[in-house]
Every structure is written in C-alpha cells, then in structure tokens.
N, C-alpha and C positions, 0 to 999 in steps of 0.2 A: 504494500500500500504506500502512496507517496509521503515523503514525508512533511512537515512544513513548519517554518518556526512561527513560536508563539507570537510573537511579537507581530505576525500580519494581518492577526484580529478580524482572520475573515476574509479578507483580501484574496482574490484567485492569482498565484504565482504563476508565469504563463509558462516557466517548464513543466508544471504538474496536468497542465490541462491541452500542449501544442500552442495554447494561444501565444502571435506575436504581436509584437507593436502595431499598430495600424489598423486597428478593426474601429468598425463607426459605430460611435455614442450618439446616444438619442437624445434630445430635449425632454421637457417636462408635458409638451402641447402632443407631440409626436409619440414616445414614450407610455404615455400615463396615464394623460386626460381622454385622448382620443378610442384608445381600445376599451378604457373602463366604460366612458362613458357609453361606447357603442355595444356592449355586454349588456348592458342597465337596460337601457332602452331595444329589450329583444320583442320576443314571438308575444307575449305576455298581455303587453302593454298596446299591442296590435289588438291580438284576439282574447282576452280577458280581463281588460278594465271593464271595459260595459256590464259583463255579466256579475262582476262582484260589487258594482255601485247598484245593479238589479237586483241583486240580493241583497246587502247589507244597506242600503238605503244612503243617503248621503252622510249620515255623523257613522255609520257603521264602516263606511267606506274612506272616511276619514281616519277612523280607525285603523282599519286595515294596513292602508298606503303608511301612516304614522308610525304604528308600532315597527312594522317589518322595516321602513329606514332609519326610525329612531336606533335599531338593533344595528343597523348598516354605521350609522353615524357613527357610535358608539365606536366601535370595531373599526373605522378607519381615522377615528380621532388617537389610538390606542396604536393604529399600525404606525400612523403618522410620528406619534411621540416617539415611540422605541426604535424607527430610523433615523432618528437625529440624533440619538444616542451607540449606535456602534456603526460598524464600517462593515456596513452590510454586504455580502456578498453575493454570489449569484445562485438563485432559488428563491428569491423573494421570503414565502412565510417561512418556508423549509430552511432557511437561513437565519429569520430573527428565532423561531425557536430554538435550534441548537445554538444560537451563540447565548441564550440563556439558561435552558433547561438541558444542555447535552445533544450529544449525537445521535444517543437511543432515541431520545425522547423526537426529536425531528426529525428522525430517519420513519418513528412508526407513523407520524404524521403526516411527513413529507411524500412514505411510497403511497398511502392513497388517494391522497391528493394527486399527484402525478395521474393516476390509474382513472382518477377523474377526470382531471382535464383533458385526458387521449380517450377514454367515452364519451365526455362531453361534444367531441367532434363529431362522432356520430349522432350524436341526438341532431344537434344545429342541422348535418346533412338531411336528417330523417325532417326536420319541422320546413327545412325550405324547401325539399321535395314535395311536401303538403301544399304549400302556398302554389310551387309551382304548376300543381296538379291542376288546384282552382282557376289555372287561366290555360293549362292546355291539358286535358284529364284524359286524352289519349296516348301519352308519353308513357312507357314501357318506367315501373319505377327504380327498379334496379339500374338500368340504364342512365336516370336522372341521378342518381344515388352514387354512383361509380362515377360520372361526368363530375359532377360538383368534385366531388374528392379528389378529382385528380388534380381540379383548377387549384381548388384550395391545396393542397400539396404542391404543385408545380410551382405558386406564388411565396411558400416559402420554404421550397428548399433555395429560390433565387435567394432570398434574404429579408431579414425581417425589414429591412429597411425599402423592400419592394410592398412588404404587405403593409406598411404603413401609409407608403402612397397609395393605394388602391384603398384603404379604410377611409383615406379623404373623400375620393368619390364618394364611399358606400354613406358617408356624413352626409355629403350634400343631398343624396337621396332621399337617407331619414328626415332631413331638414325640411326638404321642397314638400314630405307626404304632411307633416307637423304646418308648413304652410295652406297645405291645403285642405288642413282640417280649421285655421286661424280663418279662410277665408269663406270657408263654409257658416264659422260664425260670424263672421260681419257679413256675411250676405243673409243673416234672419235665420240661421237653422235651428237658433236655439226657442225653440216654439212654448216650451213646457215649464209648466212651473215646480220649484223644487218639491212640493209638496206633491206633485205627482207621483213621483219616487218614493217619497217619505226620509220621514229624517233617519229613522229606524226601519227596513228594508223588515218582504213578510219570509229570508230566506228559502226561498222555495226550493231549490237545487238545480240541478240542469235538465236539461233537455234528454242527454243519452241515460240516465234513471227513471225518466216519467216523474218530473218535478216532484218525489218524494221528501224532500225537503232537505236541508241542510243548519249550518251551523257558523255564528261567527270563528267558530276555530278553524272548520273545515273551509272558509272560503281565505282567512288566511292562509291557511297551509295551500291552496291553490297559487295565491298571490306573491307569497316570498320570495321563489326561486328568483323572482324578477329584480330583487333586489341582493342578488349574493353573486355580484359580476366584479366583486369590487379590486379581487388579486389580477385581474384583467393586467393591470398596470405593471404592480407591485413583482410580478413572475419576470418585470426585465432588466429587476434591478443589478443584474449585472452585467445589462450594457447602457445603462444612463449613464452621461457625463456628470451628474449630481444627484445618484437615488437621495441625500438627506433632503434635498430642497425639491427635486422635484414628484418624488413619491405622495410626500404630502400635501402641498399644494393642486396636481393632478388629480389623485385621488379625489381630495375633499372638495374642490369645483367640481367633478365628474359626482359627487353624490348631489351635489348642491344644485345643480343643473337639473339631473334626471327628477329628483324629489320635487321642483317647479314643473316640469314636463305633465309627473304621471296627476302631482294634484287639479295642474289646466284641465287635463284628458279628463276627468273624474269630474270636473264641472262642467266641462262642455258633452259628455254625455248624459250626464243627468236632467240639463235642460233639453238636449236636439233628439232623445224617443222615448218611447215608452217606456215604464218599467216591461211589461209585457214583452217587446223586442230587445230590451238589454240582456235577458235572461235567457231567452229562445232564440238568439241570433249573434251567433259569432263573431260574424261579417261585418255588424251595426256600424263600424268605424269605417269601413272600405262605401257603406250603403250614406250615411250620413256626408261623408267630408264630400268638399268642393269637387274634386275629379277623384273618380275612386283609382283611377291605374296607379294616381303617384302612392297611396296608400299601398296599394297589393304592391307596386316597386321597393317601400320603403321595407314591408313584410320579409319581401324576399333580401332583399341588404341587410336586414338585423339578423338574419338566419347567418346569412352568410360571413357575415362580421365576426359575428362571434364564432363560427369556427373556424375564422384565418386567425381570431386572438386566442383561441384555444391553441391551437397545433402550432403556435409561434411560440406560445408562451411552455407551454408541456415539456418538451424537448430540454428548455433550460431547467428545468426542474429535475429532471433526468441527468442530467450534464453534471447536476450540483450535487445529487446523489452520488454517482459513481466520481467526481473528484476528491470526496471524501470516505471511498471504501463503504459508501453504505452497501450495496449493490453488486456483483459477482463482476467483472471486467472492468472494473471501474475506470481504468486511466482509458481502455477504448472506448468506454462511453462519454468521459469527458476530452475528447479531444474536441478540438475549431479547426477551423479553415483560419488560414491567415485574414479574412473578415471575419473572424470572430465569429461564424456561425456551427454550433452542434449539429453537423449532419450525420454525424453516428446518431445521436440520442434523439434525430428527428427520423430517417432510417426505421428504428425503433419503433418510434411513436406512431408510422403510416403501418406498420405489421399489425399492429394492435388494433386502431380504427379499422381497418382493410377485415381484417377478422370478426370484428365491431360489426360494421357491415353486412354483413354474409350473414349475420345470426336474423337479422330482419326485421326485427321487435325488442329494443332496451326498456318497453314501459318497464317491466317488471324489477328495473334496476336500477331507472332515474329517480325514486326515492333514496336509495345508497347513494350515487352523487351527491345526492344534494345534504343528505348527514355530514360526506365527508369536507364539503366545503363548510359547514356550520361548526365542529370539531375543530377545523384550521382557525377559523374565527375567533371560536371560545379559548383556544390554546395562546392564540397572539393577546386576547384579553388579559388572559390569565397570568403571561409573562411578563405583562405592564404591573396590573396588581400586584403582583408579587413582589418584584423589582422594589414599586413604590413602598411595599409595606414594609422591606424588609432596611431601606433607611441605608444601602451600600455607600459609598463615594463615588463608586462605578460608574451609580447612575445618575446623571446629572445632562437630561434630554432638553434641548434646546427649545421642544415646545413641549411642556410639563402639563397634562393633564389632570382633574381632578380626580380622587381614587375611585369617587363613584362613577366617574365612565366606563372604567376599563370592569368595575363591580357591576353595573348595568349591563354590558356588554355580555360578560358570563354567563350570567343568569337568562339573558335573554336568548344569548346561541340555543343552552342547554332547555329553557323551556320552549322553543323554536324544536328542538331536536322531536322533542316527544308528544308538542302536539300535533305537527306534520307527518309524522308516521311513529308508534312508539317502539312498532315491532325493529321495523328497517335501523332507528338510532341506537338501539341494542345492540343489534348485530354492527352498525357501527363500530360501537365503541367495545366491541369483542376483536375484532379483525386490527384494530387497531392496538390492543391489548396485546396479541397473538404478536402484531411485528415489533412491540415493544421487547417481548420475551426474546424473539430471535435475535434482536440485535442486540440486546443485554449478553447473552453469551459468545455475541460475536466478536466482543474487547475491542470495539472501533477507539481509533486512535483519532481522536480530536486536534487539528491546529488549530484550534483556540480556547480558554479559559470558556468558563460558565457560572453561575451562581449556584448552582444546586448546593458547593460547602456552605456558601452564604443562606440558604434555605436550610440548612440541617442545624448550621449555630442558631438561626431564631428561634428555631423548633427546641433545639436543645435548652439556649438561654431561658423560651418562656415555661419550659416545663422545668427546670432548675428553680423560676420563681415559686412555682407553684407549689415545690417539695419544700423548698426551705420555710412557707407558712404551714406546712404539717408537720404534727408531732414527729419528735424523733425516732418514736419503737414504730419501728413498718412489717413486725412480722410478718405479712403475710404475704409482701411484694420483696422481702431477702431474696437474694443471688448473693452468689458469691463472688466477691470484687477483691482479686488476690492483688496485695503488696509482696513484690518478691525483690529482696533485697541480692544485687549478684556482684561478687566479688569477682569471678572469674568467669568468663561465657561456659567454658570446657564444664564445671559444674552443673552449669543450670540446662545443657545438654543432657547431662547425665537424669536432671528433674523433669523433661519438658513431661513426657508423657503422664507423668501422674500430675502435674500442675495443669495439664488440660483434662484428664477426664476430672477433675473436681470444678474446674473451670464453667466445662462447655454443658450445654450450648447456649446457654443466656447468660453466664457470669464473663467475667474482665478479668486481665492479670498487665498489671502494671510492672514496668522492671526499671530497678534503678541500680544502675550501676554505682556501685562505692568503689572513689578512685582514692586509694589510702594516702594522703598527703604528710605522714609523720606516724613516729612511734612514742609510742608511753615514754621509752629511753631517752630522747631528746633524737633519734635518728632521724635519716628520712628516708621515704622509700622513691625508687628511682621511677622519676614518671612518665618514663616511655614504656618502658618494661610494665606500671600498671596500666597506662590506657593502652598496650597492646591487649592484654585479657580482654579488655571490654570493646575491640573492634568489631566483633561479630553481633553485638546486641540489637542494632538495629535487623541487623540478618532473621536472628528467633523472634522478634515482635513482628513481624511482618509471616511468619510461619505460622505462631498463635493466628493470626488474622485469618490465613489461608484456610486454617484448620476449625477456621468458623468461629475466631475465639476475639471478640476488640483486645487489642494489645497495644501498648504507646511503651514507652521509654524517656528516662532523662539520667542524666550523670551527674551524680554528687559526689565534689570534693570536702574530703572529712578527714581529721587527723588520725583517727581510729574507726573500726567498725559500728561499734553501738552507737558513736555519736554521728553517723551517714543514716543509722534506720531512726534514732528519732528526730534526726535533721527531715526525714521522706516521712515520716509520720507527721510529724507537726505541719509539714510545708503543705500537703495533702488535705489535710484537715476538711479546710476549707472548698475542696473540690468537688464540685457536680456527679463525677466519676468517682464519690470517695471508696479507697481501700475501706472492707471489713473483715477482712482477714490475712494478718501478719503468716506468709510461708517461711519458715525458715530450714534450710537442710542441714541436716547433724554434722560438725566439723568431719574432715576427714582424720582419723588417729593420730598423725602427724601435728595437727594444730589442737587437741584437747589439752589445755593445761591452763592451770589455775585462772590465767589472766583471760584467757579466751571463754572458761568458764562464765567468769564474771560479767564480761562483757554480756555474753548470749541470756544471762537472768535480767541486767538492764536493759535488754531491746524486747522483753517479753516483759517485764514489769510496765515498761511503755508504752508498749501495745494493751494491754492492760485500762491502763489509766487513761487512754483515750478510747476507750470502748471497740478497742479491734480484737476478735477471737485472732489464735493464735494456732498454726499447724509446724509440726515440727516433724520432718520429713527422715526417719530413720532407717536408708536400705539395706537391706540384707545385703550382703556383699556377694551372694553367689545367685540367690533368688530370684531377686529384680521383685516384680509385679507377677512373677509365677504365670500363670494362665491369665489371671486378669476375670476372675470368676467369684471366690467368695470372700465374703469380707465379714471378719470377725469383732464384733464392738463389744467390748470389755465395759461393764457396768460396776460400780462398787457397792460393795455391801452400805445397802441402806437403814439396817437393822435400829432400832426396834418400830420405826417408822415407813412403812410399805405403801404407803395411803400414796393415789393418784391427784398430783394438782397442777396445776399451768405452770409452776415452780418447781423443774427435777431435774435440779442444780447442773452441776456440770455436765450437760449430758446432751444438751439441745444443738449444738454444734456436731458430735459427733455421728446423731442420729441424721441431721442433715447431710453430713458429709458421704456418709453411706447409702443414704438413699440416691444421691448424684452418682458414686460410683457403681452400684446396683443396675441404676438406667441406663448409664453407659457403659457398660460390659454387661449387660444381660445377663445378668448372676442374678447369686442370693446374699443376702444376709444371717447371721449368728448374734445373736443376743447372748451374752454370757453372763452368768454373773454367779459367784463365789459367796456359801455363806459358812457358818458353824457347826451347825446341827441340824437334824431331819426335820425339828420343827418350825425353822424358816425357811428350808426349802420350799414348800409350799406357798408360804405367801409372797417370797422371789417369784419363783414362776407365775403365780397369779398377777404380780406386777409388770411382768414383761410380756405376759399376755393382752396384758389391757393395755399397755403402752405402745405393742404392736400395733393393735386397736387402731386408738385414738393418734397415733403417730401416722396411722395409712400408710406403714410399709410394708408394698408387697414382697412376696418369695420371702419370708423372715422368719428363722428358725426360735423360738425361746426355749434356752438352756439354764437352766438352775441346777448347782454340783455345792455338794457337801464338800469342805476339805481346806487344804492351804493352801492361799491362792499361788505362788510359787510352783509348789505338783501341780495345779490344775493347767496352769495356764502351760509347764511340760507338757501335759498327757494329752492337751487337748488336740482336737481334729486338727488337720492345716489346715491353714486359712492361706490366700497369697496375698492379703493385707491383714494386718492389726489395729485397731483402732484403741488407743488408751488414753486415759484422762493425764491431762497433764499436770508431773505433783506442783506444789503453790514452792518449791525450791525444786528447779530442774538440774539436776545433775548428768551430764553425760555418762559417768559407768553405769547409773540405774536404768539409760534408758536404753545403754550398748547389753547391759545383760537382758533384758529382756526381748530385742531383737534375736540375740542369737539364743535365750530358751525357746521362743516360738520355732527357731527358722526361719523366719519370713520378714521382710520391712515393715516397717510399723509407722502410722502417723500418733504423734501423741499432741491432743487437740483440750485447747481451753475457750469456755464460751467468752464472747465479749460481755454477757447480761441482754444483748439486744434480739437476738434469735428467740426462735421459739417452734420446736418442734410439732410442738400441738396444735400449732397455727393454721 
C-alpha cells in the first residue's frame, strides 16, 4: 500500500496516484454550484411537486419542501464548516470522514456511497428514458437506455471539464422550461385560489393505488430524494482550485437557489389547477406552463444532468478509495491521466452501471441509495458535532457553525432514514456495519491523523468525572488493574503469562520500570547497564495489549527499590486507570537478604495503606503454571467463629483471583481449609459450602481436613497454582518453604479492604 507522510493532511501526493502537474482545476460556479445545483433540480421537481402540494395542501407542502431542505441546509452548512477546517482531499464526504473518524470508518461509508453514485447513473438513464418515451413511445427502451449511457460515458471519459460544458447547456434548458412556467404565470395561468387546494391537503395518494390514501410522512419520503443532490459538488473536491472557498459557497447558493425554485413551483401550482389534476396528473407542469416542449426538454436535461454528475463524480470517489488501500488494486485504481482524470476508477464505474442496466428495474433498490446518501449526511453531521463538542485546537473552521446545526442535521438524516423506508435504512446501516468490520481487520494504514484518540479522552475524561463523584467501594464493577513494579524486563518475561491470565480480559496491568539511581551504601548503580534491562518494556506493554490486555508503561528513577513502588503508588493514586492491585514477584535467591527483605515488607505495607491488595508471585522453579488447570485457595482456620457475613476477612481477593484464573484456563477450583478436630470439620465444610454458594464459583471443590496445616498442605492433591493468604510480616523463607512443600508456585495474596467476593 503507498505510503505517505503525515504531514500532507490529506493532500493526494501525485506519485501515489500517476497524477502530474498540469491537470485542470475547477472554479466554484463550474465545480460546485452548477452540478449540485442541476442534481436538486431533477425528475422530482418536474413530475412530483404538483402531486405533493395535491396532497398535503399548501402549509402541508410547505412542510414538506421545509423540513426535507431544512435537513439539506443543515448538512451543507456542517459540510461547509468542516472544509474550511482541513485540507480536504479527493473523495469529497469519503474524505472529510476519515480525516476525522479514521479510514475504517470512511472506507464503510465511502464504498456505498461510491456503489451509489454508479447506480444512481442508472436510475437518471432509467427516469430520462421515461420522459423520452412520452415524446417518442415507439423507441425500443433498451436501445434508448444503452444510447444515453454511452453519451453520458463518452462525455466523460473526455473529461470532466467537457461534462461541465455540456451541464451549461443542460442549465440553460432547465432555465428556459422555469421561464416558461414564469411566463405561463404572467400570462393569467394562475386561475385558483389557495383555498382551493386547502391549507391542509385531504392526502388522498396516487393514482397507481386507487387514491387509497396516504400520509404526510409518506408524501415526504416521496419528496426528499429531491433534495439529497447536495455531494453533486463536494465529490470534486479534489480537482477544485479552492474546495475551502468554493465547496461552501457553491454548495450553499446551489441549496439557496433550488429551495426558491421548488417553493415558486409549489405556488405557482397550487394557484394554475386543481387539486383534483395535481394529484391524478403527473404531466400538470408540462400541461400548465407557457410551451410544454421547453418543460419535457428541461425533464429530459435534469435526467441527464444528473447522470453526467453522477458518473463524473463516482469515479473520484473510487480513485480516493483505492489511493488509500481501502479497496483491493488500489494504486491501479487510483491512477490519472496527466489531466488529472481517473479513467481506471471511471473504467470501473461504466462495468457497474452497464450491468446496472441489463438488470432492467432498480425500483426495488433506489430506496438503498437513497439511505446510503442520508448515512453520508448524518456521518458529515456527526463529524462536525463531535469535533465541536469535543473542544480540540485542531478545530478551528473558518466558518464555525452552531452545535445545533450539525445536532439538527443528525437527527434529521436518521429520522429521514426510517420514515422513508425503515426496513431498506436497516439494512443500510447493517451493510454499512459489515464494511466497517472488514476494514477494521484490514489494518489500513492512514496518511493522516484523526480524532477518534481525541473522542476516547472525552469519553474517558467525562466518565472519570462521573466515578470520582461515587463512593469509593465499587465492589461490584472490581477488575483487576495490576501495578507491576519491573526491575529487569528478563523477569517480568519470566511473569507475563500469569500477570495476564489474572489480568485478562477486562483488567489492566501497568508497568513501571524502576531504574535504580543509588545504593543504601552511598554507591551508584551504572545507568546504562540499568536502563539496558528496561529497553524491552515498551516491547511487553504493547504484547499485554495484543493479548487483549490495556497495558501503558513509564520509568521511574529511585535511589532504591521500595522507594520507585511507593514513588508509582503515590504518583498513580490519583489516576483514572488507578492500580488495585500491587504484583510483586519473589526475589530470585541471589537477592533475598535482610535488606531486600525489608525493602519488599515497605512496598507491601504501602500498598496497604493506600488500599491496593497485594499478589506476590512465588514460582516453582521447575513447575511453572503446571497444566494451567486447578487452582488451590488455602482458607485459615476460622475457629470458633464459622458464621457467613459480607466480612470474610482476608479472603475476598483471593477468591476473586481464582475465579479469573478458573475462567481462563477452564479449570476448577479447591477450597481448602485446615482445622483441629472432627468437631469443626463440619462446620468448615459447611462454611465453604455456602461460601461457594454465595461467592458463585463454578467447578469448586470444598475440602475440610483434620490435622497440621504443614502435613496437610504436604499430603494435599496438586494443585498447578496455590493460593495463600499473605502473613501481616512476609518473610521470604516462609513463603520459599511452602512453595516447595506444595511443589507448585504459589500467589500469596492480601485484600486491599475494597473487594468483595460476595458482591
């Protein structure tokens, strides 16, 4: 995949894509205004303003036209802003959302938007073939179907800067039919008074149902599509000589224009026929205006418009995808001509339509378009929102919207989606789900930055606030969030696998390397030789991660060991991510001696007194983790006291800690526990029965044994872990001998007080 540096924020490098110097940039009039505007003003606006001012009546039909470009407004006031804030490249939406949200995230957006815009070409052939029928209805339609697409293809594979000429014409067309509806009402057509229509329409429905009735939902979702032409422009942002200036100004004239257009149209049919022929006459515009040809001409130029700006625009969309590795050949798909034109990714785009074609009938699909264009919408909303809320320095757009645009915009895509069809926006936003998943494991590699870290600190920050106004005991939301203090990497190697099965899959392990800066003696230690030990740390944090486990790292310098773990205790404290659980691994025999003693009871009396349980990590030297199957927790005699309460003492940590290893190694448990005589066997076992209980650990054995805990804990079963409490003065030979009576490694575990097993 090419590669590109970060610093070009978007920018198309012209060895990643063939492009060289010299290809022609558009204007803002040429570019932006003229394709959006000639999208807007399509088939719609021809043959179904009459019949939705026939139904909804005139304040209904005000409605209608209002809400669907108020949603328009919205959505190009949002597109508008967030181009004046990066260096937009070429893909237009498929570009402002990943240079915010990622490349997954605009890759799933971007391919069916692409998929849309190259079926959109066939609908536009299918709806001018229609008009064209009504004025020679003996023309073979296949034949008229294959004609047009070859025209429209043939215009730009020359260049879009040919189909920009010819889109003049197809303006002046539209123009001269809009004239001869102007002239139709100054010559008296408008005969009717509003009330004829009514202010509130009697929704009757249409004609091909047997005026069954309908609904102002239903005659919106007829109405919209008319208004979602608005990426017309925006899809050539990366052949404008200024998409910042002329994206938005084209854009916003191009809605500002059509929204005069369709509300004149909407009063000049309301006065010039009936309600009765608005509703049962399609034609009503072509039958009313001054000379109907220029109308059926302008008919057939909107058809046609829109699929020279579809199959102009498609292609760069495609072009944008594969120069970014979304897409399987991507460098072949993004190549140009030395003018700058994608005739691979256009190539493409005529296989697709051409196939399009042949199938005969997309009714049953141009509700999917028209989701997918509303999803693009709602996503460019939503990257403005976000942006704005999340308060970056990034963003700092040259024309600043207020946050309720790009909020109204949202809301209005998404209720747009599901009253216009709710089944088809489902299935939308599943297909669109689906190519999020595939490009998530596709590891596309981004040239450029996005916010999404900036989206996860907010999220983080405002749920950080939210914890720190709750009590401190959260027994029942505990993980485990390991503090592991690492003096050497080669160590904490030798720990990883049992610091992640206590870890995963919802706990954290923090590492902090201690880089020894001096001895007790007055020495010092040589500090290349210690931060060699600690070269590989970032290496294991980033393994934890792999292995499903959040992991970070930092280095503290400390003159001795115990004062680096409560230098990472204290410093921690105060962290979002705080440590509740101090790991520490048993010296190796070489370093046990009085001073190291000492030290390792101050990093545990520390951990202590800031409420961290503690794990102290003793392996067996030959064992390891054995199988990695059952695991033994050692209970103490609680004698003469057996009674079950939410209080059983040191024991709430280790019974957690078990049940994590249990889950991950699909093992069992042993409840052990050692008493005097036969007559508190009985109510031991009855204790660790009901503790299994109320504890909810499955696969757990309860054993209650007569004797000296020394023989028992000899004689007993293997275990390939031990679990023991840890005594309130730890000593290493107490806990080297019992390592080696079991056989096996042992964790010897103290609670912090904040756990709670029964939770």
């Amino acid at each position: 995949m090419p590669q590109h540096p970060a610093a070009d924020l978007g920018a198309v490098p012209p060895e990643t894509t063939g492009h060289v110097p010299g290809p022609r940039k558009f204007g803002t009039f040429a570019g932006v205004f003229t394709p959006t505007l000639l999208t807007i003003l399509g088939v719609i606006m021809y043959l179904r303003t009459g019949w939705v001012v026939g139904n909804a009546g005139v304040l209904g039909a005000l409605g209608v036209i209002g809400l669907s470009f108020g949603i328009t407004i919205a959505t190009g006031l949002s597109m508008s802003s967030i181009t004046t804030n990066i260096r937009i490249g070429a893909g237009g939406a498929y570009s402002i959302i990943s240079q915010s949200l990622g490349l997954e995230v605009g890759g799933s957006v971007g391919i069916p938007l692409y998929l849309s815009q190259a079926l959109a070409v066939a609908l536009y052939v299918f709806g001018f073939r229609e008009g064209w029928a009504w004025v020679f209805p003996e023309h073979p339609a296949i034949l008229v179907d294959l004609g047009v697409f070859a025209v429209v293809l043939g215009i730009a594979y020359v260049s879009a800067s040919f189909a920009f000429r010819v889109q003049y014409l197809i303006m002046v067309v539209i123009a001269a039919s809009l004239v001869s509806v102007a002239v139709a009402a100054a010559e008296g057509s408008m005969v009717h008074d509003l009330a004829d229509v009514g202010l509130v329409g009697p929704y009757v429905g249409a004609p091909e149902d047997g005026f069954s009735g309908t609904s102002f939902w239903a005659v919106f979702a007829v109405f919209f599509p008319a208004a979602t032409g608005i990426m017309a422009g925006a899809n050539m942002s990366g052949d404008l000589r200024d998409p910042k200036r002329s994206i938005p100004i084209g854009t916003l004239s191009a809605i500002a224009v059509s929204l005069v257009v369709y509300l004149a149209l909407a009063y000049w049919l309301a006065r010039s026929a009936t309600p009765e022929e608005l509703v049962s006459n399609y034609t009503v515009m072509i039958d009313r205006a001054a000379w109907g040809p220029a109308v059926v001409a302008g008919l057939l130029g909107a058809t046609f418009s829109s699929a020279l700006a579809s199959i102009v625009g498609a292609p760069r969309i495609l072009q944008a995808l594969g120069d970014h590795g979304v897409l399987p050949r991507g460098e072949w798909l993004a190549k140009r001509t030395p003018k700058g034109e994608p005739r691979h990714a256009l190539l493409v785009t005529a296989a697709i339509v051409a196939g399009a074609l042949l199938l005969r009938d997309l009714n049953a699909i141009a509700p999917v378009i028209t989701m997918f264009f509303l999803i693009t919408y709602a996503m460019i909303n939503f990257v403005v929102f976000v942006e704005g809320q999340l308060g970056l320095v990034s963003f700092r757009p040259r024309l600043r919207v207020p946050q309720l645009v790009p909020l109204a915009g949202l809301v209005g895509c998404l209720l747009a989606m599901f009253v216009v069809n709710p089944a088809f926006g489902l299935a939308a936003v599943v297909v669109v789900v689906a190519f999020y998943g595939f490009l998530l494991r596709s590891r596309l590699d981004a040239p450029y930055g996005d916010v999404r870290s900036g989206l996860f600190v907010a999220l983080a920050e405002w749920a950080a606030k939210r914890v720190r106004d709750m009590p401190d005991r959260q027994e029942r939301a505990w993980k485990p969030n390991l503090l592991v203090p690492v003096e050497d990497v080669a160590v904490l190697r030798g720990t990883f696998e049992v610091v992640l099965d206590v870890a995963r899959p919802r706990g954290s392990v923090k590492l902090v390397g201690l880089n020894e800066t001096g001895l007790a003696d007055g020495g010092r230690v040589d500090g290349s030789r210690a931060e060699g030990r600690l070269d590989r740390l970032p290496t294991l944090a980033a393994a934890f991660r792999r292995k499903g486990v959040f992991s970070s790292f930092a280095v503290l310098d400390a003159p001795r060991f115990e004062d680096g773990v409560v230098a990472a205790i204290q410093a921690l404290r105060g962290s979002f991510f705080r440590p509740n659980v101090l790991f520490l691994p048993l010296p190796p025999p070489s370093q046990r001696d009085g001073r190291r003693e000492a030290a390792f009871a101050r990093a545990v009396a520390e951990a202590r007194h800031h409420q961290l349980g503690t794990l102290v990590w003793a392996p067996h030297p030959t064992a390891g983790l054995g199988q990695r199957y059952t695991v033994n927790v050692w209970v103490h005699d609680r004698s003469p006291d057996w009674r079950i309460s939410m209080d059983i003492g040191n024991l709430d940590l280790s019974l957690l800690i078990a049940y994590k290893l249990q889950q991950n190694w699909d093992g069992r448990i042993r409840l052990h526990t050692v008493v005097e005589d036969e007559a508190k066997r009985e109510q031991a076992h009855h204790f660790l029965t009901r503790l299994i209980d109320l504890a909810r650990l499955p696969h757990t054995e309860p054993i209650a044994v007569v004797g000296d805990f020394h023989d028992v804990v000899r004689r007993a079963a293997p275990a390939d872990l031990n679990l023991f409490g840890l005594m309130p003065e730890p000593t290493f030979a107490a806990m080297h001998d019992l390592v080696e009576t079991t056989r096996a490694s042992a964790l010897f575990v103290r609670d912090s007080g904040l756990e709670n097993a029964l939770a």
